[in-house]
N, C-alpha and C positions, 0 to 999 in steps of 0.2 A: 504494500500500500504506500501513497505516496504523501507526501505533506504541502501543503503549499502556503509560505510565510511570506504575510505582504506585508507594505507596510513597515518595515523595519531597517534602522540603522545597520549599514556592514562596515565594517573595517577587515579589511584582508589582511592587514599586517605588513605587507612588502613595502609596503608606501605609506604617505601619510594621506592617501586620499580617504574617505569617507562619502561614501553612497547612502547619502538620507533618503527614506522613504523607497528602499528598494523591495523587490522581488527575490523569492528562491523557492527552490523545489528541492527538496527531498527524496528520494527513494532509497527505502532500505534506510540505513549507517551512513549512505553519503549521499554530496550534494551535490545536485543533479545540474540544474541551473541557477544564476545570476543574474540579473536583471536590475537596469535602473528603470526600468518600465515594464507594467503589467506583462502577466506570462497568460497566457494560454491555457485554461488549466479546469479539466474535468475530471478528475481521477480518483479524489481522496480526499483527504481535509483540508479543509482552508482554514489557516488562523489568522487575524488580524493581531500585526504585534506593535502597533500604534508606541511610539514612546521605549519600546525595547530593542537592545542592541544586540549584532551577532556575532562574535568573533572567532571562527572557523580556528580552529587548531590549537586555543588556549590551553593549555594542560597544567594543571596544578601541580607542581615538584616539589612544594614545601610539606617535605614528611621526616617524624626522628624516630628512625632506624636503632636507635638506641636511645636510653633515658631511664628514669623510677617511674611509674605511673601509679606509686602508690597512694593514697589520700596525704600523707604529709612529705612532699619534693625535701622538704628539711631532712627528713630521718638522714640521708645520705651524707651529708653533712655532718651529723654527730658521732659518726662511727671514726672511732679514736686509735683503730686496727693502722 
């Protein structure tokens, strides 16, 4: 099934440009078309996404691989070993 997001701020990342009030499609996991102008589009859902932005590829990497995650971060500290 397909998605269809109109309406919506893009930023691709490569540049500083900014497509207000663009188009895209969806199928599946990826993104099918771009558009700074209406798409063509019978297929599946339309979402209006008025005021929300998209930014294809953002990935969050801020993760601790190690740490206490116990209720007191202190305990680790008082250990006098």
């Amino acid at each position: 099934m397909a998605t269809y997001l109109k309406n919506i701020r893009i930023i691709n990342g490569k540049n500083d440009s900014v497509i207000e009030n663009g188009h895209v499609v969806i199928k599946g996991e990826y993104i099918d078309k771009v558009s700074r102008n209406p798409i063509k589009f019978q297929e599946g859902k339309v979402i209006n996404c008025t005021g929300k932005t998209l930014l294809p590829g953002l990935i969050d990497t801020h993760v601790h691989l190690s740490g206490d995650a116990s209720p007191s971060v202190l305990d680790k500290f008082k250990d006098t070993d």
